[in-house]
N, C-alpha and C positions, 0 to 999 in steps of 0.2 A: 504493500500500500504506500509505502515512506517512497519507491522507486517512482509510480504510477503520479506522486503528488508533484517530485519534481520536474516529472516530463511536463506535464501541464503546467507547469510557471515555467520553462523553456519555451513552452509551444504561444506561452501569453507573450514570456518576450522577445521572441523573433517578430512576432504579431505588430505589437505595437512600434518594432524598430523599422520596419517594413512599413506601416501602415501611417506612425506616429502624423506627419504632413498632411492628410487628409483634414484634421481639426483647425488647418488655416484654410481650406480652402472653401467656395462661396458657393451658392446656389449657379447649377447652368438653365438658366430663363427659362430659354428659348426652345428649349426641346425636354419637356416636361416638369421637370419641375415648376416650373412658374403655371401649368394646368393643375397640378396635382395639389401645388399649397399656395402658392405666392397668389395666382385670379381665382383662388377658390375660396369662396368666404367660409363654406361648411368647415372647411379645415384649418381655413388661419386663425379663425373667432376660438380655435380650441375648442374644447368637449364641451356643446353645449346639446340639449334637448333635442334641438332643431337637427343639427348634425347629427348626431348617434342616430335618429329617426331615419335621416338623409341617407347613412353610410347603409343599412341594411334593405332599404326599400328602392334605391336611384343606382341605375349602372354610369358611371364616369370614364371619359376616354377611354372606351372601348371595353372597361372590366365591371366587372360585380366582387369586390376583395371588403367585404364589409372592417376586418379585424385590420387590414393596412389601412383603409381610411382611419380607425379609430389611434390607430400606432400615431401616424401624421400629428393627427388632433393632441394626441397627449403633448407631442411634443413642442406644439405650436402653444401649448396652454404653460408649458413649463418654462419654454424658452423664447416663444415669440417669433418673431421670420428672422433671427441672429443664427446663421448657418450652420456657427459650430455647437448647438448642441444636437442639432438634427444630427450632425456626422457623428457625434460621439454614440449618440444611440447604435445606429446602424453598425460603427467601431466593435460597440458591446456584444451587442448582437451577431456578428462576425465572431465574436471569440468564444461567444457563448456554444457556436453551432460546433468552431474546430472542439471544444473540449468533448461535447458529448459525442463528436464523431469517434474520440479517442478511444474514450466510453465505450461505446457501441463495440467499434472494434475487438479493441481489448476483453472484451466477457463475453465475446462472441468466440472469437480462435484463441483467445488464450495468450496471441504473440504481440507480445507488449513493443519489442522494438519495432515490428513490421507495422504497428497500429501507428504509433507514434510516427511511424514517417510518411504514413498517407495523411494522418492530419496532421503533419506540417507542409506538406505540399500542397493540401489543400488551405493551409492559412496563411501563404507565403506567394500562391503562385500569380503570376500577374495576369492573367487572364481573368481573374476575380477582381483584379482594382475598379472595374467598372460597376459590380454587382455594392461595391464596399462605398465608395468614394462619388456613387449618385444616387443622392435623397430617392429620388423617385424610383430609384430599385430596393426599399425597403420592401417591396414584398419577396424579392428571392429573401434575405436574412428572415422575415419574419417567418416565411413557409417552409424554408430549411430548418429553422429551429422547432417547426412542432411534425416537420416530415422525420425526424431523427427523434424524438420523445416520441413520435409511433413506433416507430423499430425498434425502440431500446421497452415503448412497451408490450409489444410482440416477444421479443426475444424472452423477459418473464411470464406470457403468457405460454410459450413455445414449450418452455420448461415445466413450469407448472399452470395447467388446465385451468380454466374458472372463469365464470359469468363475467365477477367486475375484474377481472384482469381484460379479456375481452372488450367489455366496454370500456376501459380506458384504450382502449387501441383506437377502439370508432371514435371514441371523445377528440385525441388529438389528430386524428386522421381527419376529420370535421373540421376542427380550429385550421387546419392545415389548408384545405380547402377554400375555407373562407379568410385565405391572405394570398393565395394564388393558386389557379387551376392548373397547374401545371404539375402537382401533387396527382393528377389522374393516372399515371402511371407503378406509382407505391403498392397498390395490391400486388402488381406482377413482380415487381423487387422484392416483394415479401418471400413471394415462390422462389423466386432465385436464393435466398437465402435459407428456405427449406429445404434445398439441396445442397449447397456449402454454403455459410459450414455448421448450420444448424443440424443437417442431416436427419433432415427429418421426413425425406424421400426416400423410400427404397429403390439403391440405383444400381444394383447388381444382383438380384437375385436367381437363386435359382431355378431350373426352368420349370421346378415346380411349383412354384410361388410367384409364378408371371403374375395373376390373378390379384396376388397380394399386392403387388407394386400398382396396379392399375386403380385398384380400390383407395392402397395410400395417396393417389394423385387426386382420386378423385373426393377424397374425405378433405384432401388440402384447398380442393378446390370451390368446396362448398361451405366449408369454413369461410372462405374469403368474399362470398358472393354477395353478401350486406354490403366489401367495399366497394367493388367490382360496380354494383348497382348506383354506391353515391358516385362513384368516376362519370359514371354513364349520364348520371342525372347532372353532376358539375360540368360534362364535356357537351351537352347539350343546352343548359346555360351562356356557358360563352360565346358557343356559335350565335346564339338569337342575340345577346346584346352585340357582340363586334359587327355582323350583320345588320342590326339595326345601327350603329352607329358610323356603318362606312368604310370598316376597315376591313370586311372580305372584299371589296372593290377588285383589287387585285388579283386575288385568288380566283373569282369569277370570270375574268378575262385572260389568264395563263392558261396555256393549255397543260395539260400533267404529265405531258412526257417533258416540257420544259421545266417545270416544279419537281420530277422526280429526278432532273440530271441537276439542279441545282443543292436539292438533297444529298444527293452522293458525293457532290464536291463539297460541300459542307462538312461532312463527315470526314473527309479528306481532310480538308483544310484546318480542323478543330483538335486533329491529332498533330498536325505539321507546327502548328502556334503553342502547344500545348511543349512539344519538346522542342522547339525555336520560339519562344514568345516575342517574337518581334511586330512593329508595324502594327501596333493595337490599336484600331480607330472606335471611336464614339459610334458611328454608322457606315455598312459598307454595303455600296450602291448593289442592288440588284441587275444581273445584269440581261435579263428578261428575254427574251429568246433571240442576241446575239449571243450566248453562252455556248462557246467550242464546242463541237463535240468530242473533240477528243480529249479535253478535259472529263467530259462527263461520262465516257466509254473508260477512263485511266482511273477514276475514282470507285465508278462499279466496279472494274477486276481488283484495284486493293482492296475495296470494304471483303469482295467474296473470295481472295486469295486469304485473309484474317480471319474471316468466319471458317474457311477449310481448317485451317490451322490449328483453331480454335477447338476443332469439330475434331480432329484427330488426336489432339493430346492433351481434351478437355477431360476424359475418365480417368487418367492420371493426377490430373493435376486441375482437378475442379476450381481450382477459385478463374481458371482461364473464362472458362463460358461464361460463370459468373459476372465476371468482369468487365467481360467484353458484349455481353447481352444489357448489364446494368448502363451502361455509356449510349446503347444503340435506345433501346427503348426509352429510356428517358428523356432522348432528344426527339422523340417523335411528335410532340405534340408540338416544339417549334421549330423545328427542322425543315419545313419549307412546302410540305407534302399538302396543307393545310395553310395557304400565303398571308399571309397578317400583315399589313405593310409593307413597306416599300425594300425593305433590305434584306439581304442574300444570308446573312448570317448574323449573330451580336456574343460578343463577348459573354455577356451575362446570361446568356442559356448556356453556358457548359458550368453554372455553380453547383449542382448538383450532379449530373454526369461524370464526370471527370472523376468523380471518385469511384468510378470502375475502374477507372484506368491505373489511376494510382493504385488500387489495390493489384490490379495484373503485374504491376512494377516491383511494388514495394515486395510481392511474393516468390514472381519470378525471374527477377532479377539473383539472387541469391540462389533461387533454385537452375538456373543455369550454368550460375559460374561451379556450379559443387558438380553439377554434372560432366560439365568439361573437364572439371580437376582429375574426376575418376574417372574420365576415360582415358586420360593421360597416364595417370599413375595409376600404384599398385593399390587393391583396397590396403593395404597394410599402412602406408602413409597416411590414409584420411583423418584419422583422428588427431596426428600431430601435427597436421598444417589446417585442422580446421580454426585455432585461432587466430592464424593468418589472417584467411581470406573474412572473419569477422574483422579483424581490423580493418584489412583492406576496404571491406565492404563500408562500414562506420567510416570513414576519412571520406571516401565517395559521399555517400550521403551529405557529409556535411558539406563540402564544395558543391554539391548539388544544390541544397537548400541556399547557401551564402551567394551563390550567382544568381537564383532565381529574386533574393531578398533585392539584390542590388537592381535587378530588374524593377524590382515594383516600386522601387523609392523613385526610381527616375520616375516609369508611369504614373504614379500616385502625384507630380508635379504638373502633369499635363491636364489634369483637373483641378486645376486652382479655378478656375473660372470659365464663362465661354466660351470667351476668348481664344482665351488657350487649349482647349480642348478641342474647337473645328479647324484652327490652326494645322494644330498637330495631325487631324482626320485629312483636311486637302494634302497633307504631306508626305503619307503613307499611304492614300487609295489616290486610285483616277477614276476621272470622270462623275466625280461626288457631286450633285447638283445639290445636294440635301445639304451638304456640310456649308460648302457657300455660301447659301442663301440667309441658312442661320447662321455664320460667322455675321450677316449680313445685318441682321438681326440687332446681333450684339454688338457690333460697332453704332449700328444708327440710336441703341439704347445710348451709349456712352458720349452721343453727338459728333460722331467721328462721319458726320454724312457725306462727302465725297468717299470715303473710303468704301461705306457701306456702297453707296452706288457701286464703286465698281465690282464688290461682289456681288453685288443682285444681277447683274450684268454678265458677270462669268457666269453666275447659278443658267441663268439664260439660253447662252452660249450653249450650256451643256446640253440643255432639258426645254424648249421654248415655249411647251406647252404647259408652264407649272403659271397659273393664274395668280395665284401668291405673291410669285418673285417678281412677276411685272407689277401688282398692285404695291409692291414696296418698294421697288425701282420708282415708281410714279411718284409714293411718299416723299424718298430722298429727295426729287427734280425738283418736289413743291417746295424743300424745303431750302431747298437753291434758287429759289426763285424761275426755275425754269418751268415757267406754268404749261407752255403748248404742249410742252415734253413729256409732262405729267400727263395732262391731259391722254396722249396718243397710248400712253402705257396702260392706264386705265382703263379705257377700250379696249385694247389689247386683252386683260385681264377678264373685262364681260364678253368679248365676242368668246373666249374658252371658256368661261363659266357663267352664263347668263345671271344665274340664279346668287352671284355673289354679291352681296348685298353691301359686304363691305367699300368694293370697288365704285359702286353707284353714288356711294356716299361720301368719298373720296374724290370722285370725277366730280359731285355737285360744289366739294369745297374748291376746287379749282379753277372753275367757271365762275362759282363765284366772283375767285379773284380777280377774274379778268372780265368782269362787271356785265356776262351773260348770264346774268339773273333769271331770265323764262325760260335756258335751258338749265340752269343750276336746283333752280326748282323737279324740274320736272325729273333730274336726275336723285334727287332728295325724298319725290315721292314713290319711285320705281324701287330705292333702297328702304321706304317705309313697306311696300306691301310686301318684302320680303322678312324685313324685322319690323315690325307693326309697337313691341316696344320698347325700341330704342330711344331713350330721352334727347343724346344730342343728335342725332336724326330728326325729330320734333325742332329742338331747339334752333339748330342751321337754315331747315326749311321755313318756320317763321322767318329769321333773318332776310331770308330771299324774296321772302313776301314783302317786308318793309320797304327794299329796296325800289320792290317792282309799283310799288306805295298801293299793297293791299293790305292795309293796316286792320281791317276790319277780319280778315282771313287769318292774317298771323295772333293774334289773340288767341283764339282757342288751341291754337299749336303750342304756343306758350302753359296755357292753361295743361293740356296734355301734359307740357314737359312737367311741371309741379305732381302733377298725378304721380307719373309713374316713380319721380325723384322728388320727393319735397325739400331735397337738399340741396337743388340746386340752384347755384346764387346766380346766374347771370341772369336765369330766367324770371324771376325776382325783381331784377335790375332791367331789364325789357320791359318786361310787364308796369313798371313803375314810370318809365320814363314818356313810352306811350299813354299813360291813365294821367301824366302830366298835361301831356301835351293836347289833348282830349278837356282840358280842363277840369279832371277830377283829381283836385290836390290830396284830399284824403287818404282815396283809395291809393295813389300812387306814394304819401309815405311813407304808408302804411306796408305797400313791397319792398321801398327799397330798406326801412328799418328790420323786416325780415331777412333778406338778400345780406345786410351787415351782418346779423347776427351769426349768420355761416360765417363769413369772409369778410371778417372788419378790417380786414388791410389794404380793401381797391379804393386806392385815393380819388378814383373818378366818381364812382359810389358815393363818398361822402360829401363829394361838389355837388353833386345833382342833387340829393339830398339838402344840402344847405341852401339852394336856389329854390326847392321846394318850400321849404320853412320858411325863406324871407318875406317867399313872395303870402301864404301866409301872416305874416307877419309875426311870426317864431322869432325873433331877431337872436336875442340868445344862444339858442339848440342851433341856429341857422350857423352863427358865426364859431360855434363848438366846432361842427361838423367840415366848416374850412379850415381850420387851424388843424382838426386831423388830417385831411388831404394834403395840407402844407406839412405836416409831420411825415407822414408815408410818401409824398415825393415831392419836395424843398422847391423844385422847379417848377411847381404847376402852375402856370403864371393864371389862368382864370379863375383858380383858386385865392390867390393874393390880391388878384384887383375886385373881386366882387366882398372878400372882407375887407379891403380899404374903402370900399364904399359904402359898406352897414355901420362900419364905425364911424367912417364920416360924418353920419346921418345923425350918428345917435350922441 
């Protein structure tokens, strides 16, 4: 036990020496995070009523994860949108998953070294900096932590029989489920482990006992058919929300002989990064039915030249099939066969897979080299050079793990931010229209707008049909003052997506500016009947009505905009200066004293205001209300000449 404690405070601090930089680094915006907490009130307001109601009843970006939304919400309640304690959680949670892997391992075969070096490969390796190091992958950490408290409660149900041992299996196999569906595959890792090394298969017997192995499969199998059944019912779940939300799009339009040869290179590819971790991007473009074939005919013969292998020196040496079936099966549900978005593969589907693989390593590695030993030499040497090859082996391993640590510390630097993250993504993949667009993103956030244009412009280049990248190319030009530019980008963006409501809204503020008000309008109301309620959609459209001087039309748009926001001040300050001008002093300071109370710092707000009051005859509150507009901006010169002539007066 004293040995087992120390490996597990080694395996915390490779972890954190590896891992430690994450806790400086920020939310990445632009590609989910800023959906999942930073634009989602249910989850930045923290644990409230309304939320917990929301996370179990509302599917969000494409999932139903009821227990990640509530993860989020904790953390937004304890910490607030300050980034580092979001990481620290997921940190926790990271080491919390390597330790019970050890666990697991360990009481499962018994071999404490061989356990201890799949879970340090798995809390070291950098193909999980991504699963570690982005907020919004708190559900791999959260569904890995109750996918392994199913196994480890399996493994004493395994042993000893009984109701609630069983139902604690369903219990966390449940919570497991509800932080990510991707758990749908755990029943059959269960079977794998009823074969090695739980052995609880019979997988040789004799031929008069065929009967008896067929029945043991099938009493395993019915044991398991409650989970079997929630996979079914969670795997049918996901399909209807990501379906309902857009994000089979893709899958609908590939044909599946292109989806199954991207699969295979996938599979490929995820053992190639796994023992070369290099080139790790954020998103890697799919590359949709330009995809070689001869790539895709060179990854089917490895996947089934390794299953043959597998197949042949799997009854010897069981943990191979094991290993190598745990890796393949667990990637099936994002493996490409079933298209979820736009990308060919991601880093963070191999957090749980991969430890087949380590297991195949950490087993047969040792059991190769003893094999070559003895076929070299006599057995009469084995036992005095077997603690050689333990040393030897031990010194390997730790240069193993020490290269892989120093991989991850560099990784773990390329998510400090956005920024840095799609930086680094254009710089290891081609042809990334996706990485662009949102590096594109987060420079135009940072006011870096030339910049951003010219990535919205590369994004372009690559992919012409992304309606997005022109509506934000359009952004930038407006924001350069190149209005016709905007303008054309915009179009651009509705002749590919008619139905974007954004782009409408967008094209109307640009017309605006360039004082084509009867089409700014009409563009204002084409992006209303698509978001009907949209406040500053209401609010713009008015504006364009004033201009076009239908004062009497733009009212009730104003009115609207208070409906749907009663928080918002400009409309407030519209509405005020209109009901002015209309000669209803009341009513109008009666808005703009509303419209302050949001936003008592628009020095224009409180001129208007004081103009209101004089003409009144408020002289006091009148000359208050200039002296603040002369406090909030010193230069407002209609502000100081209309108080030098109330005091004059008075």
């Amino acid at each position: 036990m004293k040995r087992e404690r120390l490996i597990g405070l080694l395996l915390v601090a490779i972890t954190l020496v590896a891992f430690w930089q994450v806790l400086g680094n920020g939310f990445i915006k632009f590609f989910d995070d800023g959906e999942y907490i930073l634009q989602n009130h249910f989850v930045s307001d923290g644990l409230t009523k309304t939320g917990i109601v929301w996370a179990f009843t509302k599917s969000h970006s494409g999932n139903w994860h009821p227990l990640t939304w509530l993860s989020h919400m904790l953390d937004c309640q304890l910490y607030g949108l300050k980034p580092t304690g979001h990481h620290l959680t997921s940190l926790l949670f990271h080491i919390a998953n390597i330790l019970l892997l050890f666990l697991l391992l360990a009481r499962m075969t018994g071999a404490v070294w061989r356990s201890a070096f799949v879970a340090a490969l798995f809390a070291i390796h950098p193909l999980h900096v991504e699963s570690v190091a982005w907020v919004a992958e708190r559900k791999d950490m959260l569904s890995t932590f109750f996918w392994l408290l199913t196994m480890l409660a399996y493994v004493s149900y395994a042993r000893h029989p009984g109701l609630g041992r069983y139902l604690l299996v369903v219990l966390f196999f449940t919570l497991g489920l509800m932080s990510k569906p991707m758990l749908v595959t755990l029943p059959i890792v269960l079977l794998l482990m009823d074969y090695w090394p739980l052995k609880r298969l019979v997988t040789q017997p004799p031929r008069s006992t065929l009967n008896t192995q067929h029945s043991t499969l099938n009493r395993l199998l019915i044991e398991k058919s409650p989970l079997f059944a929630m996979s079914a019912a969670s795997s049918v779940i996901t399909y209807i929300v990501q379906q309902k939300q857009g994000a089979m799009a893709v899958f609908e339009e590939l044909p599946l002989g292109v989806r199954a040869g991207n699969a295979a290179v996938s599979y490929a590819r995820y053992i190639g990064k796994m023992i070369w971790p290099d080139n790790l991007a954020i998103f890697y473009p799919h590359a949709m039915e330009s995809l070689p074939l001869w790539q895709a005919v060179a990854a089917g013969l490895l996947f089934v030249s390794i299953t043959v292998l597998v197949v042949r020196y799997g009854r010897r040496h069981q943990y191979l099939p094991v290993g190598w079936c745990w890796y393949v099966v667990t990637l099936v549900p994002v493996i490409g066969l079933v298209q979820v978005g736009m990308q060919s593969m991601a880093d963070r589907y191999t957090y749980v897979p991969l430890i087949g693989l380590f297991i195949v390593v950490a087993w047969g590695v040792p059991d190769l080299l003893t094999r070559k030993a003895d076929s070299r030499r006599g057995r009469s040497r084995r036992a005095s050079e077997a603690p050689d090859r333990t040393k030897t082996l031990a010194w390997l391993g730790v240069l193993v793990i020490a290269a892989l640590m120093a991989r991850t510390w560099v990784q773990v630097r390329y998510w400090q931010y956005s920024i840095t993250v799609f930086e680094h993504a254009i710089a290891c993949t081609s042809g990334n229209s996706i990485a662009y667009g949102d590096l594109g993103l987060a420079l135009l956030d940072e006011g870096r707008i030339a910049e951003a244009a010219d990535r919205f412009a590369e994004s372009l280049e690559i992919n012409p049909d992304q309606h997005e990248a022109h509506s934000n190319l359009g952004i930038c030009l407006y924001r350069l003052g190149k209005m016709d530019e905007a303008v054309k980008q915009y179009r651009m963006a509705i002749r590919i997506k008619p139905t974007y409501a954004d782009a409408h809204y967008n094209l109307g503020n640009a017309l605006l500016k360039l004082n084509r008000f009867d089409e700014a309008a009409a563009s204002y109301r084409k992006a209303l009947r698509l978001k009907p309620d949209d406040p500053d959609m209401h609010n713009n459209l008015a504006n364009a009505l004033i201009r076009q001087g239908k004062v009497e039309e733009a009212i009730p748009e104003y009115r609207e905009v208070l409906r749907l926001k009663p928080d918002y001040p400009m409309a407030y300050f519209n509405l005020g200066y209109i009901l002015g001008r209309q000669g209803k002093p009341g009513q109008a300071i009666s808005y703009f004293e509303k419209g302050l109370r949001i936003t008592p710092d628009d020095a224009n707000a409180h001129f208007q205001l004081g103009l209101l009051l004089a003409k009144a005859g408020r002289i006091d509150e009148a000359a208050r209300h200039y002296r603040e507009a002369l406090k909030i901006e010193p230069n407002h010169a209609d502000a100081r000449k209309s108080l030098r002539e109330i005091l004059s007066r008075s």
